[in-house]
NUDOLUM-645916 format. One record per residue: y, x, z of N, C-alpha, C, CB in turn; residue in one letter. Coordinates in steps of 0.05 Angstrom, whole numbers. Last residue first. Glycine has a CB too. Layout:
REC   n.py   n.px   n.pz  ca.py  ca.px  ca.pz   c.py   c.px   c.pz  cb.py  cb.px  cb.pz aa
REC      Y      X      Z      Y      X      Z      Y      X      Z      Y      X      Z  A
...
//
This chain:
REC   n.py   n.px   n.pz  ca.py  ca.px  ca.pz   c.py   c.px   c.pz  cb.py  cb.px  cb.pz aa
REC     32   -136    239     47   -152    261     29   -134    283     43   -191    260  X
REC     12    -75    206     20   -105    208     31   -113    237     -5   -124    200  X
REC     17    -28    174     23    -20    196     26    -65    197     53     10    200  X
REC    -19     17    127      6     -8    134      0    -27    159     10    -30    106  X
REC    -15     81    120    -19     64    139     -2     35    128     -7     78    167  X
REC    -42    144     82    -20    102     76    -29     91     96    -28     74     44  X
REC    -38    206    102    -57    177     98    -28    158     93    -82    166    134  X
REC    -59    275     93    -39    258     89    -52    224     81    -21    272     64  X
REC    -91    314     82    -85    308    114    -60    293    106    -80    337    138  X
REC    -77    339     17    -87    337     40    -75    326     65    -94    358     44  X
REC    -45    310    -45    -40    336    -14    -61    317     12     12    337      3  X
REC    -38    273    -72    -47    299    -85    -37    315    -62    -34    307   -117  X
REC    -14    222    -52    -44    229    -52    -56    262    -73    -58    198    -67  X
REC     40    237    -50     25    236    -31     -5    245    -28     27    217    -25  X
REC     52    217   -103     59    231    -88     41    247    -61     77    218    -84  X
REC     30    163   -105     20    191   -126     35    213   -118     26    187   -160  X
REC     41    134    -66     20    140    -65     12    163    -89      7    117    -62  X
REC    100    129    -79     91    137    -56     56    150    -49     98    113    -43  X
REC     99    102   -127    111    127   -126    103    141    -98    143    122   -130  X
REC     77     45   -105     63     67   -129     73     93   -130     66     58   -160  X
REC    115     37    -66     93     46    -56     76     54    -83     80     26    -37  X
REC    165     25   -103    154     53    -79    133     59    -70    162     55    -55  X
REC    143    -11   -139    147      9   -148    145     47   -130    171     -2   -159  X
REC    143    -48    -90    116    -47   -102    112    -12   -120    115    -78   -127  X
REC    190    -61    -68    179    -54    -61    152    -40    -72    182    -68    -50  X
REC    208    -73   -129    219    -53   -121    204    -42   -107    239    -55   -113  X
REC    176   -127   -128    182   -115   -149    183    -80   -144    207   -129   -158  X
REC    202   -155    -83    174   -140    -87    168   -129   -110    153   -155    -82  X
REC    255   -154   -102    255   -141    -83    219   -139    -84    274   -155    -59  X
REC    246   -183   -151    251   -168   -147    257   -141   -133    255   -175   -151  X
REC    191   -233   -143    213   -230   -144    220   -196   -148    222   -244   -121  X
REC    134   -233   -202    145   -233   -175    171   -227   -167    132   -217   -161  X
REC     80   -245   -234    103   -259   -228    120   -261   -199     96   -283   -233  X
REC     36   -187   -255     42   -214   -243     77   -219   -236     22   -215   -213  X
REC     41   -135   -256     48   -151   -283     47   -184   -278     24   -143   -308  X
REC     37   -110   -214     61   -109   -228     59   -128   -243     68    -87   -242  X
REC    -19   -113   -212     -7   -123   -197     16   -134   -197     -8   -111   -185  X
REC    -36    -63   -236    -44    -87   -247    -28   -108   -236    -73    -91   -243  X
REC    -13    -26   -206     -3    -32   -223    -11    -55   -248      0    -12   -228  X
REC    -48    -36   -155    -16    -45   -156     -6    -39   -180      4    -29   -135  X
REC    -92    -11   -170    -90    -35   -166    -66    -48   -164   -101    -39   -150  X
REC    -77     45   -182    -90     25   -211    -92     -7   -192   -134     40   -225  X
REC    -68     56   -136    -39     59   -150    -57     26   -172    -29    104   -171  X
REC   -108     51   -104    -92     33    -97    -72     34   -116    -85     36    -72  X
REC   -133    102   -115   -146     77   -127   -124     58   -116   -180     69   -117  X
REC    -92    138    -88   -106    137   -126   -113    106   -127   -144    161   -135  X
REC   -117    127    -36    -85    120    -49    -88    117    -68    -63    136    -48  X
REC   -161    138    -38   -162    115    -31   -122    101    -45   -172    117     10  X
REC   -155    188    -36   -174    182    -58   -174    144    -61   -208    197    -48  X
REC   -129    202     20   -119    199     -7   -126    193    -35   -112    215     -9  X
REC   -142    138     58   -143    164     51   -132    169     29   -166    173     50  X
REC   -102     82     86   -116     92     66   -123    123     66   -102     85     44  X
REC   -108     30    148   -106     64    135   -127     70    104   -123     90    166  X
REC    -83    -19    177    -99     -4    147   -100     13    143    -94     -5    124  X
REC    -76    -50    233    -68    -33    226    -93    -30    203    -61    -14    248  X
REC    -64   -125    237    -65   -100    237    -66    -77    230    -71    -97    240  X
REC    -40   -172    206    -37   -165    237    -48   -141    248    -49   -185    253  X
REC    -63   -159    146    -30   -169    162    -28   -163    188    -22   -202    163  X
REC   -102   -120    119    -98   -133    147    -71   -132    154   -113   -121    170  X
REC   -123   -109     64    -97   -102     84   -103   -128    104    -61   -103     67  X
REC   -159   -116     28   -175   -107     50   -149   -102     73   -195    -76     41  X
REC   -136   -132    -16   -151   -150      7   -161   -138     24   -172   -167      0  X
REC   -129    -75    -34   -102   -101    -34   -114   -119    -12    -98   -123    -69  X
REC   -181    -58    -53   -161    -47    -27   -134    -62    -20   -150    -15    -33  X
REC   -195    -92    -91   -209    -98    -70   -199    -71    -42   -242    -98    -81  X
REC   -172   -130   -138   -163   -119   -109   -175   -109   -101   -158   -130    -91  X
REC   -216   -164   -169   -196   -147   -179   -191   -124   -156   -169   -164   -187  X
REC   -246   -180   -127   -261   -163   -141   -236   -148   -152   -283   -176   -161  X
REC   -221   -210    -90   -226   -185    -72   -244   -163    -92   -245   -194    -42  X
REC   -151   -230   -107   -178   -222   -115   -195   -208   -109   -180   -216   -130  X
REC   -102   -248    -50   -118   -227    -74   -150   -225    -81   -112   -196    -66  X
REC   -100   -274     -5    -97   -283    -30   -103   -270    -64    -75   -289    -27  X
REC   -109   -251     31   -135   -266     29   -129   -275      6   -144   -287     50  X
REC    -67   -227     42    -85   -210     34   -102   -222     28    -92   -193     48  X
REC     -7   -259     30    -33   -253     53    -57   -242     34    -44   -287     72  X
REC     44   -248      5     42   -268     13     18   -271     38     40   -283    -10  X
REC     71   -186     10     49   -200     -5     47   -223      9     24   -187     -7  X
REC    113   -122      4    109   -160      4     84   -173    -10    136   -176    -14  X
REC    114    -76     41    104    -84     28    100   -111     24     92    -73     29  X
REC    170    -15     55    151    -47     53    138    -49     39    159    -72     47  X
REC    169     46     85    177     34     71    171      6     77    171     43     53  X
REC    173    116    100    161     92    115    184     68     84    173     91    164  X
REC    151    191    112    158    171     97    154    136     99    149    179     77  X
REC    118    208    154    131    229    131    154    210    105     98    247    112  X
REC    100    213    213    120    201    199    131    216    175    140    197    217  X
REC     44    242    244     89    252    245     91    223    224    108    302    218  X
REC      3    244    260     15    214    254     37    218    256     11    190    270  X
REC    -33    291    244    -24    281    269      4    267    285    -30    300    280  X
REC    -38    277    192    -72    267    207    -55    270    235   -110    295    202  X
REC     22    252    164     -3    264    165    -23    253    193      4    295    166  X
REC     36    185    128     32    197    153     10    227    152     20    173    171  X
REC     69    131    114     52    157     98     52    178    126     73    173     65  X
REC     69     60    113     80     92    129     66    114    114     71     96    167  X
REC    101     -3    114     79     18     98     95     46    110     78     15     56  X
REC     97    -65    146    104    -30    136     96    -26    135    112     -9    138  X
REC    106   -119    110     85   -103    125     84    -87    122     65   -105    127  X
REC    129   -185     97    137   -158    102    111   -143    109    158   -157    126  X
REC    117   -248     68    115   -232     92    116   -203     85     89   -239    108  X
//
């Protein structure tokens, strides 16, 4: 399953939008994970930027699991996305579910 990912400032312009593939959030380790499981498929997630940081060290543990390519890729943007991002103010990771 799909679930956009948006980078957004605080008055929700759209600064950048992408995916994210994960089978369901309940399937991640909520000790390894524990901002990975906290995504809500059917609704809306918002990260802060201190919150992005810690999400990079979890998606790159993440990487090293067994996964197709296209989440592969996906995975690589949203690490590039969040170290970007998370070194500037008034800027959040929404992922945005069903």
């Amino acid at each position: 399953m799909a679930i956009n990912v948006q980078v957004k400032l605080e008055n929700r312009v759209v600064l950048e939008e992408g995916f994210f593939y994960e089978q369901s959030a309940a399937s991640f380790d909520r000790e390894k994970y524990p901002l990975l499981s906290a995504i809500d498929p059917y609704g809306d997630t918002i990260f802060n930027r201190e919150q992005m940081r810690r999400l990079v060290l979890e998606c790159e543990a993440l990487s090293s699991l067994d996964m197709s390519e296209l989440e592969q890729t996906a995975l690589r943007s949203l690490i590039a996305a969040c170290e970007e991002h998370s070194r500037k103010a008034h800027r959040y990771l929404w992922f945005v579910g069903d």
